[in-house]
C-alpha positions, 0 to 999 in steps of 0.5 A, spaced: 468 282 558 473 284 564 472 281 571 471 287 575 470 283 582 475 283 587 476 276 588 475 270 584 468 266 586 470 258 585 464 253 584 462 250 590 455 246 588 459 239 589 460 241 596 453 242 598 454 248 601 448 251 605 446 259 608 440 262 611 437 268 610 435 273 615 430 278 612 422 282 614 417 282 610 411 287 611 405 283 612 397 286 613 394 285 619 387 282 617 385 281 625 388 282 632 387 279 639 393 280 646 394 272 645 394 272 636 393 276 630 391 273 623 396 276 617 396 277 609 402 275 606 405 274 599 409 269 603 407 261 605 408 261 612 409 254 615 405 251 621 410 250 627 414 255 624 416 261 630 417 268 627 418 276 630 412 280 629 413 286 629 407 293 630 409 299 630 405 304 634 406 312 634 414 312 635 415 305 638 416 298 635 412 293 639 416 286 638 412 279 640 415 272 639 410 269 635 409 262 632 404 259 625 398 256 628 395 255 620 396 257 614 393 257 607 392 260 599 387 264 600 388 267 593 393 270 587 393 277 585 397 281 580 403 285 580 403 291 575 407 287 570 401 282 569 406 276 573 401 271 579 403 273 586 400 268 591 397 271 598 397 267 603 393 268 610 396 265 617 393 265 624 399 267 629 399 265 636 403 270 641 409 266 645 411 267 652 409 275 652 411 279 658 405 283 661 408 289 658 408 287 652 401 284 653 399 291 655 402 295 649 398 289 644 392 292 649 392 300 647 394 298 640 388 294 639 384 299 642 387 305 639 385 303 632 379 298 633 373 299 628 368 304 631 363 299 632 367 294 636 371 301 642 366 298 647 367 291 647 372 288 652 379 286 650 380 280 654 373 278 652 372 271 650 370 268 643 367 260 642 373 256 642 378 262 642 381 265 649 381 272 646 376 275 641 379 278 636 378 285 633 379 288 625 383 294 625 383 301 622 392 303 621 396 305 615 401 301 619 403 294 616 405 289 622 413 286 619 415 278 620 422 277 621 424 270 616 429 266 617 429 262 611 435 257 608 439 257 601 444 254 597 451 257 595 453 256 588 459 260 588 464 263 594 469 268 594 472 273 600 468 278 598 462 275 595 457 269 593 452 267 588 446 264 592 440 259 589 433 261 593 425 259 592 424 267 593 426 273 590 431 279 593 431 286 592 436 289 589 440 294 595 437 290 600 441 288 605 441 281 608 444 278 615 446 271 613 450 264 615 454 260 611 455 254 613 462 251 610 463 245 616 459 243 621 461 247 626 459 254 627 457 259 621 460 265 618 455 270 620 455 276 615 451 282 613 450 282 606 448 286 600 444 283 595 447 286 588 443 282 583 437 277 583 434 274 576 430 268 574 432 261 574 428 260 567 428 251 568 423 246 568 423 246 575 419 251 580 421 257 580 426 260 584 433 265 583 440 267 582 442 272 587 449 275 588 451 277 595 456 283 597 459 282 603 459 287 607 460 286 614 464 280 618 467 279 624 475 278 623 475 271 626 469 268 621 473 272 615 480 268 617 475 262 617 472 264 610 479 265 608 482 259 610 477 256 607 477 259 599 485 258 600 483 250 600 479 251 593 485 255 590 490 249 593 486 243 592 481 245 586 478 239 586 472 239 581 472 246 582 474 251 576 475 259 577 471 264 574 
């Protein structure tokens, strides 16, 4: 079969080569107060971990700075194709919220509160917790920006197959970092072209190809430096 790709993708698995992925995933919102909120997800977040929550509210988006109090397994469901999809609930606490944020968080929660709760106070405390929290009537689903970490298997200029625990949708696109030393990375946005199952003994996880689709021209000379290394050195490395 005939390669149809621009460039030539060498091997780089020796050189251990690492990106991270920057991607939002929707979450449901379970509760919310104006200091947290308490998310379902099919995705584990860690404790410690800082995140971007992001509520939309008619025709804005409400953006918090928000950090993983806790974390755990609170069940497994199915997808249409009979595959196990674990869900995970996490409590979020608000980080440094400006009182304009604050007051925004308010008229959201009061807006879409439960009937039985339009006459209890926002602000009003509950045991332990300096908010108490409300369950919420919306459609809406809030968004959690992720940064999470990848392993590059094969690089070109205008391309590269990726190894991550998590699957991609086709079409999606991705802001992304490459790391080829220890210096600054390449910063690029990218298009994921394909995505299939690693089938291993090992923990699930997936073969992703990624398009590049926008790069500063001082991160693509950078890139370009570097394939030209691989063609001169080829070391271990052998083009496909």
């Amino acid at each position: 079969m005939q390669d149809k790709r621009r460039h030539k993708r060498f091997k780089v698995v020796a050189r251990g080569i690492k990106g991270e992925m920057m991607f939002a995933k929707d979450m449901e919102i379970i509760d919310i107060s104006v200091g947290g909120i308490l998310l379902k997800a099919d995705k584990r977040l860690n404790p410690g971990s800082n995140h971007i929550l992001k509520l939309k509210h008619k025709d804005k988006v409400i953006s918090v700075k928000s950090s993983v109090v806790w974390s755990f397994l609170s069940e497994i469901q199915k997808n249409p194709s009979g595959d196990s999809i674990p869900m995970y609930t996490a409590g979020m606490q608000f980080k440094k919220v400006s009182k304009e944020t604050i007051n925004e968080i308010e008229t959201f929660i009061k807006e879409h509160k439960k009937g039985e709760d339009k006459k209890v106070d926002i602000y009003k405390s509950n045991g332990s917790r300096l908010y108490i929290r409300f369950h919420i009537v919306t459609s809406e689903k809030a968004t959690l920006d992720f940064h999470e970490s990848c392993k590059v298997n094969q690089l070109s200029l205008s391309g590269m197959l990726i190894e991550s625990e998590h699957a991609q949708e086709i079409e999606d696109r991705l802001q992304m970092q490459i790391f080829l030393s220890e210096d600054k990375p390449i910063k690029l946005l990218g298009r994921v072209a394909s995505c299939l199952l690693i089938n291993d003994d090992g923990p699930k996880h997936f073969d992703i190809g990624i398009e590049f689709l926008e790069m500063s021209k001082q991160d693509g000379e950078i890139l370009k430096a570097f394939i030209n290394s691989l063609q001169e050195k080829n070391k271990g490395l052998s083009s496909l």
